[in-house]
C-alpha positions as CSV (number, residue, x, y, z in Angstrom):
1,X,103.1,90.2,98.8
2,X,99.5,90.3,98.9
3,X,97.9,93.6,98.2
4,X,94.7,93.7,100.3
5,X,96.8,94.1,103.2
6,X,97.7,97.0,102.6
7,X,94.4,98.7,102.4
8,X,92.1,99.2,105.8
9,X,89.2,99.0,106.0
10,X,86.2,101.0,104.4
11,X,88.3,100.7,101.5
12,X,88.9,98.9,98.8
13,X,91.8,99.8,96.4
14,X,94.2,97.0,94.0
15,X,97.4,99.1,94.4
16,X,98.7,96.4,91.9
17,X,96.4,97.8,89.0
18,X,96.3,101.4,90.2
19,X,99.6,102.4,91.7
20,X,103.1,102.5,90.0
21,X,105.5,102.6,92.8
22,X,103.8,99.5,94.5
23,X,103.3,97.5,91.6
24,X,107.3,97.9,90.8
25,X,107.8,97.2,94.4
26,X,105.8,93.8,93.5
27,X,108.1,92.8,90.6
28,X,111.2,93.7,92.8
29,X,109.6,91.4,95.6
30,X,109.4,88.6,92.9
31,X,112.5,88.6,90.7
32,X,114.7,86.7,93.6
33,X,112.2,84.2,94.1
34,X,112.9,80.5,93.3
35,X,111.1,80.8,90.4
36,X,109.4,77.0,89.8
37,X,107.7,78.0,93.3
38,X,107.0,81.6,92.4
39,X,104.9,81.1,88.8
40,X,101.9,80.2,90.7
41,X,101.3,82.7,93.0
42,X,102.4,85.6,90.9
43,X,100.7,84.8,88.2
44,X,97.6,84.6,90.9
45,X,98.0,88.2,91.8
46,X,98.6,89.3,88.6
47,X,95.1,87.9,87.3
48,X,93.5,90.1,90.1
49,X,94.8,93.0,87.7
50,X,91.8,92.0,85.0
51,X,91.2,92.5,81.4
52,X,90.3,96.2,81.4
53,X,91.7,99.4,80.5
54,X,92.8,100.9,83.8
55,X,95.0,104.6,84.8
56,X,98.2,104.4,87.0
57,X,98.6,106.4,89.7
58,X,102.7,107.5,89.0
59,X,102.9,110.4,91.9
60,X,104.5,110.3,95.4
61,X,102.4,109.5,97.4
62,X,102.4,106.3,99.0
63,X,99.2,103.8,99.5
64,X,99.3,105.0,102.8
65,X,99.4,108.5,102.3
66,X,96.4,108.3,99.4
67,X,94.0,106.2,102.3
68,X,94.8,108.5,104.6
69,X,94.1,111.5,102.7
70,X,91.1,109.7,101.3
71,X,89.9,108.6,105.2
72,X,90.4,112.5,106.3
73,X,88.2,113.5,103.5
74,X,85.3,111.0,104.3
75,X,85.5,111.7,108.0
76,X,85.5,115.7,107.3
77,X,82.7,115.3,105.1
78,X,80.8,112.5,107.7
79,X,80.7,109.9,105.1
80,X,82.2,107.3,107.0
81,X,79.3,105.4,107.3
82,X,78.0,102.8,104.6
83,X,74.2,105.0,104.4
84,X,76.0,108.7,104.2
85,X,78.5,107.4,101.9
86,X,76.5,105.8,99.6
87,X,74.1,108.4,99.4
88,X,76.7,110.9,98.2
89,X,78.0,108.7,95.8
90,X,75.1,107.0,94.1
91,X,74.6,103.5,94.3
92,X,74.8,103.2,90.0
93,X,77.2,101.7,87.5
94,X,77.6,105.0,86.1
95,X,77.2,107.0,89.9
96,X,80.9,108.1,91.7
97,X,82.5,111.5,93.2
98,X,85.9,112.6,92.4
99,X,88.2,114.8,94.8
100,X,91.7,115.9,94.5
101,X,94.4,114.9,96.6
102,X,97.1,117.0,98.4
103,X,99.3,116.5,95.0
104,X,96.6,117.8,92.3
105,X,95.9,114.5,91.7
106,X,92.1,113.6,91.2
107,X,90.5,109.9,92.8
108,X,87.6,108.4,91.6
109,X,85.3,107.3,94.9
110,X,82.6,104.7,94.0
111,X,80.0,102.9,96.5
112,X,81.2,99.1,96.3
113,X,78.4,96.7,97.9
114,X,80.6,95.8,100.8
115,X,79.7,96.1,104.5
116,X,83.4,96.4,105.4
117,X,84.6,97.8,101.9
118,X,82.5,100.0,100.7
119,X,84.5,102.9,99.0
120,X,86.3,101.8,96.6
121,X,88.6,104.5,94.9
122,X,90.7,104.3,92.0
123,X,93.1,107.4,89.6
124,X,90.5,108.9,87.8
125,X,90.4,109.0,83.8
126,X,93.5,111.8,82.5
127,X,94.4,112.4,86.1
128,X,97.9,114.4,87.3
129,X,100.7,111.9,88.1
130,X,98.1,109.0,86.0
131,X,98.6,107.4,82.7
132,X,96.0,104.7,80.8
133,X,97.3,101.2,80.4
134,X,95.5,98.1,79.0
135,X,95.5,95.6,81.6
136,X,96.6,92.8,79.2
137,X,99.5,95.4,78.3
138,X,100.5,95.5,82.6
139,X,100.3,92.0,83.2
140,X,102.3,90.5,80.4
141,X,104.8,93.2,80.8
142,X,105.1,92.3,84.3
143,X,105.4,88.5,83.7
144,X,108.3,89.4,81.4
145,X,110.1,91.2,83.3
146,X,109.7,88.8,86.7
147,X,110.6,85.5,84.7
148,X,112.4,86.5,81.5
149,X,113.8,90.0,81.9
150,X,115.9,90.0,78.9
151,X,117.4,93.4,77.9
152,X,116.4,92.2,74.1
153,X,112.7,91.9,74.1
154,X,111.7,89.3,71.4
155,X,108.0,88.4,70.1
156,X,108.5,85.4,71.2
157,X,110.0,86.0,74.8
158,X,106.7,88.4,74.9
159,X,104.6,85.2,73.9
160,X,106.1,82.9,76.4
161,X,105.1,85.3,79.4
162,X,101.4,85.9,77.8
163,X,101.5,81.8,77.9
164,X,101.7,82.2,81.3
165,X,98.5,84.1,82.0
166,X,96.8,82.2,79.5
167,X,96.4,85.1,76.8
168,X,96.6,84.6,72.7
169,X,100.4,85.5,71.4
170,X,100.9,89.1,70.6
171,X,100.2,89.3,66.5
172,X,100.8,92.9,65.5
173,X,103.6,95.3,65.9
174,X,101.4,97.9,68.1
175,X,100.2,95.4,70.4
176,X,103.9,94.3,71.1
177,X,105.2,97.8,70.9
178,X,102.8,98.9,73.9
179,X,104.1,95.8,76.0
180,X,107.5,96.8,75.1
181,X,107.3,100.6,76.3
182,X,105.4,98.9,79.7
183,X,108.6,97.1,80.3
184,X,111.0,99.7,79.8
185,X,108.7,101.9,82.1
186,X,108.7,99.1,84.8
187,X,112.6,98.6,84.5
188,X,114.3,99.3,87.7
């Protein structure tokens, strides 16, 4: 299940760090798996997450649905073109545009250097049908529940599935308790 598939081009959009439907779709793809040939490529995708805090689209719209919503908008607006685009969005760090989708949910669109990519779009921050999620929190969560999915969630069942991603084992209460709560959420 590879992610980039999904998204055409000028986009560029990890629907495996930004949208909840998809990324339970990924587990669901997963958990049948021989498992001794799965471990390598899942935990491969699930590095692409990274080690930032990121929001989760949770609304009903599909990946689809949000490119094409997003594509409408740029072509409306003539910003299809690498030079228009990135002129409305600042070339920056800190430069981007927001606009709301057909759901009241608000997307962050950011010029990405990328002749083929080169809007890259994400939830923004405290958006409708978004919640904030440490990526750390996301990927061992999902590692658990792929290749230990235990109804009793134990520090050390938590610790094995860090191992996996190479990550230091979970020390405090609050750390586990937030990877705990992302399971529960990701149950099916």
């Amino acid at each position: 299940m590879k992610s980039e598939f999904l998204v055409t081009e000028p986009f560029q959009f990890n629907p495996l760090k930004h949208h909840f439907s998809y990324i339970r779709e990924f587990m669901a793809a997963w958990i049948n798996e021989e498992q001794s040939i799965a471990l390598k490529a899942v935990v491969k995708e699930v590095k692409h997450i990274g080690t930032s805090v990121m929001d989760v689209y949770t609304g009903s719209l599909s990946v689809q649905e949000i490119c094409g919503e997003i594509s409408g908008y740029i072509h409306k607006n003539r910003l299809d073109r690498i030079k228009s685009f990135s002129e409305w969005s600042g070339k920056g760090y800190g430069d981007f545009k927001t606009i709301t989708l057909s759901d009241s949910s608000v997307w962050t669109l950011k010029y990405h250097s990328d002749e083929k990519r080169f809007v890259h779009f994400f939830p923004a921050r405290e958006s409708p049908h978004s919640f904030r999620v440490k990526a750390n929190t996301i990927k061992s969560a999902l590692l658990y529940y792929i290749f230990i999915g235990k109804d009793f969630i134990s520090r050390e069942d938590l610790n094995g599935a860090r191992k996996y991603l190479g990550l230091s084992p979970v020390k405090n209460t609050n750390e586990a308790e937030a990877i705990t709560e992302m399971i529960e959420l990701l149950r099916l």
